[in-house]
N, C-alpha and C positions, 0 to 999 in steps of 0.2 A: 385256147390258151389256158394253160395251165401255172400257176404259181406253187409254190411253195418253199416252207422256212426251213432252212437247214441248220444246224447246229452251227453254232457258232465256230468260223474256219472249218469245217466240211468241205465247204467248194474252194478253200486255197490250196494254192501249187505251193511246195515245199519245196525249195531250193536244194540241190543234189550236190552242192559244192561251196566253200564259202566263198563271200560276196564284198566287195569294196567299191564305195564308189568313188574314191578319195582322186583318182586319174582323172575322173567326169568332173568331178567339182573345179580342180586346178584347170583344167581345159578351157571351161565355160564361164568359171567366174564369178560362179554361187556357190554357194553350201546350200544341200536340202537338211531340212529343219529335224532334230535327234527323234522323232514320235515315227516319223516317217520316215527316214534314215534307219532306224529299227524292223519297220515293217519290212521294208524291201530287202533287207539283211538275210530277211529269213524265209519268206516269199517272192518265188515269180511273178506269180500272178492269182488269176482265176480260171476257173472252169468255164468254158465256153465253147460254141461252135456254133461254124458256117456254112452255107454250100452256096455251088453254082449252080444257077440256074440253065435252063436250056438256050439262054439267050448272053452266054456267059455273063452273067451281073452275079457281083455277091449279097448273099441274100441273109438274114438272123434264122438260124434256127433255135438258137437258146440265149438270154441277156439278163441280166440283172435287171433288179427295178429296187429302185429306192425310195423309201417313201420318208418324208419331213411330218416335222412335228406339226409343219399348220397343212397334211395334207397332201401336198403337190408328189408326185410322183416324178422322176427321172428315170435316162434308161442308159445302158451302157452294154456292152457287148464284153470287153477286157481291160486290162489295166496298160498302159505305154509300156513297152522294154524301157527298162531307167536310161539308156542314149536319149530315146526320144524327149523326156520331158525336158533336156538337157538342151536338145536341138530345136525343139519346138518352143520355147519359152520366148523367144523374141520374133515370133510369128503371129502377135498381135499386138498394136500398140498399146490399147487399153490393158493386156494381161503384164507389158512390163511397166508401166504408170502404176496397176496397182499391187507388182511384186507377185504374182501367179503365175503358176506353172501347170501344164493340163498332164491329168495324170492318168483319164481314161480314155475309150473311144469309142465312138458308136459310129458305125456307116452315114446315118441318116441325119449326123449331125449333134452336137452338143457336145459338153464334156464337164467333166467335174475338175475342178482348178484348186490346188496346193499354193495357200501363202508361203511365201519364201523368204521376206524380209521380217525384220527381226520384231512388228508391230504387228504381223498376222500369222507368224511361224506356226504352221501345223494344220491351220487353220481349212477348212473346204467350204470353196464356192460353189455356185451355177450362177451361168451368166445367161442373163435372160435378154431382149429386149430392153426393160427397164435398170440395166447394170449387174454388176456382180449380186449375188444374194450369199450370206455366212448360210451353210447349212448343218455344218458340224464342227465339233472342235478340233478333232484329228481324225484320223483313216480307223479307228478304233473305233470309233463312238459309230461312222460312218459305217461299217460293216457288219454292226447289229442292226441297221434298219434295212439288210438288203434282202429282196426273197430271188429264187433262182425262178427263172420262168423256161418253161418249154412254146413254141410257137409251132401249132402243130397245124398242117391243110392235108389235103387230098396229095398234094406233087411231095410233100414230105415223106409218105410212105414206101415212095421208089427213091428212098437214099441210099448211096452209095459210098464206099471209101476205095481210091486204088491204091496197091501198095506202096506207101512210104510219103501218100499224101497225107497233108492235116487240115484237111478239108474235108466236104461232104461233095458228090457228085447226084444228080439227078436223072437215075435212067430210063432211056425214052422210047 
């Protein structure tokens, strides 16, 4: 495994078209918060990938890791297409009790959470076990603690791509 820091926005996706979510908000019934309403205005996402394995499962070959100020490390694979955090916000009870929205996603579970009411607007969680935890104040602060990781074995070196997939394949 290999880390490393990229300049800051290096690994964002630039939006090739301009962006509204003003449809989504009226649909769902929230506003996302102007910090993050900005990000996504102008960004896709991030840089990432995955493959299949020989057992079809999808597997990390590249993820994010975030590291906090007191330490703890998180992980993430991509950020949601903005439907998703839209669709997914009332997919857990605890996240509409405390007004979050998840805004990344990892195969193996976790996700970094977007306050959305007007008392944690902007704000990012991780929800542990022991409850939500603040881990930054907006997707700003949030994307200078992140490093890009490569996850590198033996079955990685027979990657694969077929035409007009955006995936990795592993051949065998």
């Amino acid at each position: 495994m290999e880390s490393i820091r990229k300049n800051f926005a290096d690994f964002l996706k630039y939006r090739s078209e301009a962006f509204s979510v003003q449809n989504l908000e009226d649909e769902y019934g929230f506003k996302l918060p102007p910090v993050y309403k900005s990000f996504i205005t102008q960004f896709e996402g991030v840089f990432g990938d995955i493959y299949i394995d020989s057992q079809e499962e999808l597997q990390t070959l590249t993820y994010y890791e975030y590291y906090s100020e007191e330490g703890e490390n998180l992980f993430f694979e991509d950020f949601l297409p903005v439907d998703n955090i839209f669709k997914y916000q009332s997919n857990s009870d605890s996240w509409v009790e405390h007004g979050v929205a998840p805004i990344t996603e990892h195969s193996h579970g976790g996700t970094i959470l977007l306050g959305i009411k007007e008392n944690n607007l902007d704000k990012l969680y991780f929800e542990y076990e022991r409850g939500l935890v603040l881990i930054e104040e907006n997707i700003y602060s949030f994307l200078r603690n992140l490093k890009f990781t490569f996850e590198y074995s033996d079955s990685k070196k027979k990657l694969y791509k077929n035409w007009g997939e955006d995936f990795w394949r592993v051949k065998e």
